[in-house]
N, C-alpha and C positions, 0 to 999 in steps of 0.2 A: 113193156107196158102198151097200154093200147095209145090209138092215135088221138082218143078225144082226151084223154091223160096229159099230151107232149101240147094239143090245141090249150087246154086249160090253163095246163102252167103258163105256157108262149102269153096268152090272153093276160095272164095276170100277172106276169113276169116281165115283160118286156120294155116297159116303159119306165119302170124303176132302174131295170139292169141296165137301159142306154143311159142314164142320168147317172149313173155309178160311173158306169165306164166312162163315159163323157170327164168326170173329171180326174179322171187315169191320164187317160190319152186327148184327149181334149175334144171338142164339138166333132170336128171333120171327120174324126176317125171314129167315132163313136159307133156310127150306121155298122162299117163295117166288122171291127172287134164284136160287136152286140150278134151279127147272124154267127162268126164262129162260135160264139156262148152258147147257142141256139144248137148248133150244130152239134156239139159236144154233149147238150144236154141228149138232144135227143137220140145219139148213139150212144151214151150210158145210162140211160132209165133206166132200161130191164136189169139194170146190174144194181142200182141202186140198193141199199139193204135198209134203209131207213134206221141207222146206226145215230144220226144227224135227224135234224130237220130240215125238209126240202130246201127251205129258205137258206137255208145256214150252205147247202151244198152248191147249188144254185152260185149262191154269192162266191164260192171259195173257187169254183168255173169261170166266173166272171173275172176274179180280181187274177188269178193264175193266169186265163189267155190276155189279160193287159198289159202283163208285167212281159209274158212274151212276145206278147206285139212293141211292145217300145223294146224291147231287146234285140229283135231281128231289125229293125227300125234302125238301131242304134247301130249296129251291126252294120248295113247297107250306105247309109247319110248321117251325116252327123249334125247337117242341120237341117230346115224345113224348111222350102222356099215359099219365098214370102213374094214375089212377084211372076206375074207369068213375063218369061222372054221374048213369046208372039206381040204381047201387049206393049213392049218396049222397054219397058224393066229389066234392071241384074236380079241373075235368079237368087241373089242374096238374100238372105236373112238378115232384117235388123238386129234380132237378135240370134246370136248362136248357142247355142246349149253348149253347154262343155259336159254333156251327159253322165254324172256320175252318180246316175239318180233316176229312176222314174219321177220322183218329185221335182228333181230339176228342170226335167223335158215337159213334162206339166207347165211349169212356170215357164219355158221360153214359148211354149206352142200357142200358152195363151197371151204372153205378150204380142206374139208376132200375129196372131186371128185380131185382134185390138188393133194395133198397127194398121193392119190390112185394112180391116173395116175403115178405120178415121182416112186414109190416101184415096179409098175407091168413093171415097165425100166427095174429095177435090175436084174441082173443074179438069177437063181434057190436059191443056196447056197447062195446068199447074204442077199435073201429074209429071210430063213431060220433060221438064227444068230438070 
């Protein structure tokens, strides 16, 4: 396909598909699962047969490299660090996924983004205790 074809879709695709994926894999990881989708699309257009509707294929790119990104994820760490260890923090996770699930890691990734946000409120010393 041509390039203003890959511009089009990317244009009109890409702000849905982070918002998909985003609650796959959750916020942080969203940016980057959404360029592999991008990536994928745009080296299978020309293969494309229009069997499906772009939409429908698109989306099956999308939820496929999610499911493989929490897999190699899962694979690698089993949990998500929820503090940085320069900042003075255990690289612990409040919560640890016991990952038996992309919907599991969904739910620990967003409790522990929630977490994070409400601690990085705190004052300096409160952090610190």
């Amino acid at each position: 396909m041509s390039v203003n074809k890959f511009e089009d879709l990317y244009n009109q695709y890409h702000a849905p598909v982070v918002r998909y994926v985003a609650n796959m894999v959750g916020p942080s990881e969203a940016p980057d699962v959404t360029q592999e989708v991008f990536a994928k699309i745009d080296k299978g257009l020309d293969h494309f047969e229009g069997r499906a509707k772009i939409a429908t294929w698109i989306y099956r790119i999308a939820t496929n490299t999610a499911i493989d990104w929490l897999r190699s994820r899962r694979k690698h760490q089993l949990d998500i660090p929820l503090f940085s260890e320069a900042a003075g923090f255990p690289a612990e996770d409040v919560v640890v996924a016991q990952t038996h699930g992309p919907s599991e890691q969904m739910i620990a990734t967003e409790m522990n983004d929630c977490i994070r946000q409400q601690v990085n409120k705190l004052p300096e010393k409160s952090k610190n205790s």
